[in-house]
KEPAZA-945856 format. One record per residue: residue in one letter; x, y, z of N, C-alpha, C, CB in turn. Coordinates in steps of 0.1 Angstrom, whole numbers, padded with zeros to 4 digits, always signed. Glycine has a CB too. Layout:
N
AXYZXYZXYZXYZ;...
***
This chain:
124
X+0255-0412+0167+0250-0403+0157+0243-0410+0147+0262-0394+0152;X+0231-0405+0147+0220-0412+0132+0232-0404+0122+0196-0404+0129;X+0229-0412+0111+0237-0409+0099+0231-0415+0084+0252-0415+0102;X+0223-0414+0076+0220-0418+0063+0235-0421+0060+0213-0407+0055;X+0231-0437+0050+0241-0440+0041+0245-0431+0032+0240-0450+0035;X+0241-0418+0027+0244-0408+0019+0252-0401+0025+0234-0402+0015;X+0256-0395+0040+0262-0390+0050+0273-0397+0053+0255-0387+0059;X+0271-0407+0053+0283-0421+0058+0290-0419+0040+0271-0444+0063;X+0287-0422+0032+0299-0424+0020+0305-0412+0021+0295-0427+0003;X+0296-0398+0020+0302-0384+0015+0311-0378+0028+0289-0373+0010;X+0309-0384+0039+0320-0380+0052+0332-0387+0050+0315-0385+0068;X+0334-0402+0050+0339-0407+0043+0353-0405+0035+0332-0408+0040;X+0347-0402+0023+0349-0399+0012+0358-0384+0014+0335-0399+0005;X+0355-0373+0022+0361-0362+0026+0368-0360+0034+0356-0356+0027;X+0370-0371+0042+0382-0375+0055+0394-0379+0046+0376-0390+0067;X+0389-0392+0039+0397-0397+0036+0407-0391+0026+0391-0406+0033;X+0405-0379+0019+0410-0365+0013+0423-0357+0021+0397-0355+0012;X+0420-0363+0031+0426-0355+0044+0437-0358+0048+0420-0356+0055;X+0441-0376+0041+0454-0381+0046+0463-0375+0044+0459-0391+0043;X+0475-0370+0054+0488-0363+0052+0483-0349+0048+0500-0370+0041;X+0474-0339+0051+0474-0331+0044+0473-0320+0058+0463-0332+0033;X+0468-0325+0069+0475-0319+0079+0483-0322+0092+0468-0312+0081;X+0491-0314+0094+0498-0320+0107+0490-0311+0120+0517-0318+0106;X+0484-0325+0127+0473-0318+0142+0481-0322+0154+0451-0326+0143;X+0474-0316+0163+0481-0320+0175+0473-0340+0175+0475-0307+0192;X+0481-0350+0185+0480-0357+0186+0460-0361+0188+0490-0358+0193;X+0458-0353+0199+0445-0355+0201+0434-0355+0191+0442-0348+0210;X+0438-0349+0181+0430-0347+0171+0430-0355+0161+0432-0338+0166;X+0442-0359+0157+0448-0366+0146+0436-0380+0150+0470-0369+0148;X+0442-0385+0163+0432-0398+0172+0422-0397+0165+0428-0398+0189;X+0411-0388+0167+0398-0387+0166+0396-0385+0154+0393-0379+0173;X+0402-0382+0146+0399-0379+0130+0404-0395+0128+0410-0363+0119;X+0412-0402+0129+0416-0413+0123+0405-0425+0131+0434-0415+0124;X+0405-0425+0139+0392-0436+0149+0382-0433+0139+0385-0431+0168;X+0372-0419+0136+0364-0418+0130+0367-0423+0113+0361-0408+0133;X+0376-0423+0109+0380-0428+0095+0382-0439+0098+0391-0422+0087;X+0386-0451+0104+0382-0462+0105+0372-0469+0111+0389-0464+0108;X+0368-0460+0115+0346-0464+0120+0340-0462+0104+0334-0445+0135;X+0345-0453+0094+0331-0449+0085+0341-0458+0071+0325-0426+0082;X+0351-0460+0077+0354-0473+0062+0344-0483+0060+0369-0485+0064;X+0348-0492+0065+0339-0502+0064+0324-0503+0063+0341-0506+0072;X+0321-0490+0066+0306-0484+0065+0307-0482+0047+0303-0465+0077;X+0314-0474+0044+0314-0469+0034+0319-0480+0022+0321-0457+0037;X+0325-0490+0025+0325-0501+0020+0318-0510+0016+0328-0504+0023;X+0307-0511+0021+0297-0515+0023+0288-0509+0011+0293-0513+0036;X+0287-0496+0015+0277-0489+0006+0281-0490-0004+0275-0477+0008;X+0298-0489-0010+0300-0491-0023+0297-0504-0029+0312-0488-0025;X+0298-0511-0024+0296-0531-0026+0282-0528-0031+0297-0544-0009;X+0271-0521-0020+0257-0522-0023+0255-0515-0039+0248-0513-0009;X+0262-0505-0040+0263-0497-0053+0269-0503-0066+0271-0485-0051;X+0276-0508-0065+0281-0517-0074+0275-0529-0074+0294-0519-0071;X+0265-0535-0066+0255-0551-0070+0248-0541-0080+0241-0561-0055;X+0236-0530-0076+0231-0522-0084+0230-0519-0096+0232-0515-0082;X+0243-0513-0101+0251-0507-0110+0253-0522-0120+0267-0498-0103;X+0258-0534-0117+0260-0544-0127+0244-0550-0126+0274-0556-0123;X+0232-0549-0118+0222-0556-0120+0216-0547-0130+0214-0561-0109;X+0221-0534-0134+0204-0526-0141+0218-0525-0159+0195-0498-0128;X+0231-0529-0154+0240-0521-0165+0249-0534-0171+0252-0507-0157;X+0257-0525-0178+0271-0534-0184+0282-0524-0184+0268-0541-0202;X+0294-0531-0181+0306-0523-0184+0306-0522-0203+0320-0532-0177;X+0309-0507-0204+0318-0504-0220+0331-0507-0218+0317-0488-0226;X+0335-0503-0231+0350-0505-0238+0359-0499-0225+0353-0495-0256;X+0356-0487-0215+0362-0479-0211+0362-0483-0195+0356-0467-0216;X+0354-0494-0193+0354-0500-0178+0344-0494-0170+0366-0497-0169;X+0334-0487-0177+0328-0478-0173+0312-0487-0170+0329-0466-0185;X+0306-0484-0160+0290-0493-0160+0283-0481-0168+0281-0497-0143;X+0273-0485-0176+0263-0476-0183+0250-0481-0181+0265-0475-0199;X+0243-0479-0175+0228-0485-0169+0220-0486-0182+0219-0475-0158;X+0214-0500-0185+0203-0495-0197+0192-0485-0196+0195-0505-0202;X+0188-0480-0205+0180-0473-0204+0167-0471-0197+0179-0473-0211;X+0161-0482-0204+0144-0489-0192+0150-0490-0178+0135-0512-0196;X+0160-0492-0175+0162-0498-0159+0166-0483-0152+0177-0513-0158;X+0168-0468-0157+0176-0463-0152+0167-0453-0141+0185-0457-0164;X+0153-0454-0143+0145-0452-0132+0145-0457-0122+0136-0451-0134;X+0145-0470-0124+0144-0483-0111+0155-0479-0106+0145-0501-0113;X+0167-0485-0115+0186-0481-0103+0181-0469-0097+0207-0474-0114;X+0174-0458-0099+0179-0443-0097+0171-0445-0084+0175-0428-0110;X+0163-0451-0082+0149-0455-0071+0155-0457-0060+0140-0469-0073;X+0161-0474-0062+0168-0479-0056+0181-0475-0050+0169-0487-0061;X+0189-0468-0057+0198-0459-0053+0194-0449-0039+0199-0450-0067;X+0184-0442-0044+0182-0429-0035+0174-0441-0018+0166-0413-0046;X+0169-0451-0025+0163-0460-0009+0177-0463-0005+0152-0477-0011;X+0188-0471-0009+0200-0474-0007+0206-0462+0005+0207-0475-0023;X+0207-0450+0001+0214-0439-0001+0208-0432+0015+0212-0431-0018;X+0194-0437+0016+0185-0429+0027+0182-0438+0040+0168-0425+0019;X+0188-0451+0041+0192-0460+0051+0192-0453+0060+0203-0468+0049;X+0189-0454+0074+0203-0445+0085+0209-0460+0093+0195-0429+0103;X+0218-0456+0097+0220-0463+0109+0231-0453+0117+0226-0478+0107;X+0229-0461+0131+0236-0456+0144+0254-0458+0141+0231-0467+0157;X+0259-0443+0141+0272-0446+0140+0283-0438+0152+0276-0443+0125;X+0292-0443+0155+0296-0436+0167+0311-0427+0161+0298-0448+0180;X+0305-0413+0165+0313-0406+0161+0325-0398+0171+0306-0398+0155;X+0336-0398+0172+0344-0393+0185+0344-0375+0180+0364-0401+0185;X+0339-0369+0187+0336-0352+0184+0350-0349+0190+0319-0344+0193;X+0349-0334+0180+0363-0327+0183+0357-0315+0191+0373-0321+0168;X+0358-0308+0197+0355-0298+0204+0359-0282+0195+0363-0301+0216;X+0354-0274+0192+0362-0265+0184+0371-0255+0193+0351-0256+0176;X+0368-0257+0204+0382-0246+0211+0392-0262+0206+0381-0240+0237;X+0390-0271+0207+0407-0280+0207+0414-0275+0192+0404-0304+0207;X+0404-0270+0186+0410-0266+0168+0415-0251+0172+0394-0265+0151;X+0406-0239+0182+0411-0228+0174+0427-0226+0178+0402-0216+0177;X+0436-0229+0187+0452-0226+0188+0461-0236+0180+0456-0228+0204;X+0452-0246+0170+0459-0255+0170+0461-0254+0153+0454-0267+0178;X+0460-0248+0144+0457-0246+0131+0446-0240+0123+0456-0256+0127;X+0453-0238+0110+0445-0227+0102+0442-0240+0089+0456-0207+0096;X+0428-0236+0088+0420-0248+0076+0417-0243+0067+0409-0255+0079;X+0420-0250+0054+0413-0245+0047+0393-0243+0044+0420-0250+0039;X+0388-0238+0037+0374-0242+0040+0368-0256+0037+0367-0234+0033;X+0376-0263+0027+0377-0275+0025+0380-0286+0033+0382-0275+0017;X+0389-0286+0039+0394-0291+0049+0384-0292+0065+0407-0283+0050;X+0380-0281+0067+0367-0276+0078+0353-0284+0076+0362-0258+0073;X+0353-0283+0061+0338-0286+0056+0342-0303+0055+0332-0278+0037;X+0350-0309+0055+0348-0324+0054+0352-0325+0073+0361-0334+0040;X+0358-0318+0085+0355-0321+0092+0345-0319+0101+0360-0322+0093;X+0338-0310+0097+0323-0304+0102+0315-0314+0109+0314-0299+0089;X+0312-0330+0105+0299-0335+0109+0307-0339+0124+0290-0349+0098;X+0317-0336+0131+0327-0343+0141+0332-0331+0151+0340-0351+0133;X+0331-0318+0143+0329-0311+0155+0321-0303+0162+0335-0306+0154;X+0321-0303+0171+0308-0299+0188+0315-0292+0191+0304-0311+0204;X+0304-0279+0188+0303-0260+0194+0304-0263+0213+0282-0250+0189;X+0308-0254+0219+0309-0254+0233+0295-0246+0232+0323-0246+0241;X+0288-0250+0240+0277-0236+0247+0280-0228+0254+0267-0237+0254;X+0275-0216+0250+0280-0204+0260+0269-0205+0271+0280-0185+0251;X+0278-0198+0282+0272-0197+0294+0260-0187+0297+0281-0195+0301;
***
């Protein structure tokens, strides 16, 4: 699956929300966790890249906080969105949505972070 590094942190980032929060049948659990360990390291990455960024245009305050200077905050914001618009090839294990519908009730939250992983059946 093509995937922007913007798609890769924010999938990510909403899986990883997910730990212990539901109990799936085995087959599923697999495929949600394979894919959360395919997009770590992805997403690790991207934060590393975000953080060289963030200390080349900024400084930490009193609060630990990076604050970009000012003159530079067009460039970071540039570089950011090129950073952010990367793709690369990532391999995603798809859930099928009949394997979800007997098997649990989601919240919409829960749905919407596993959305980019599940594959509609075609009707005949």
């Amino acid at each position: 699956m093509l995937l922007t590094n913007n798609q890769i942190y924010q999938f990510y980032k909403n899986i990883y929300m997910l730990d212990g929060d539901l109990k799936l049948p085995i087959k599923i659990s697999f495929k949600i966790q394979k894919n959360k360990n395919t997009l770590q390291p992805l997403a690790e990455e991207i934060e590393k890249a975000l953080m060289t960024l963030y200390s080349q245009y900024g400084e930490y305050n009193d609060n630990g906080k990076i604050l970009i200077h000012q003159e530079y905050i067009e460039k970071c914001n540039r570089e950011i969105e090129e950073l952010m618009n990367i793709t690369q090839e990532v391999y995603i294990l798809k859930i099928q949505l009949s394997e979800l519908e007997d098997s649990l009730y989601v919240s919409n939250d829960t749905m919407k972070a596993l959305m980019f992983m599940i594959q509609e059946e075609k009707e005949d």
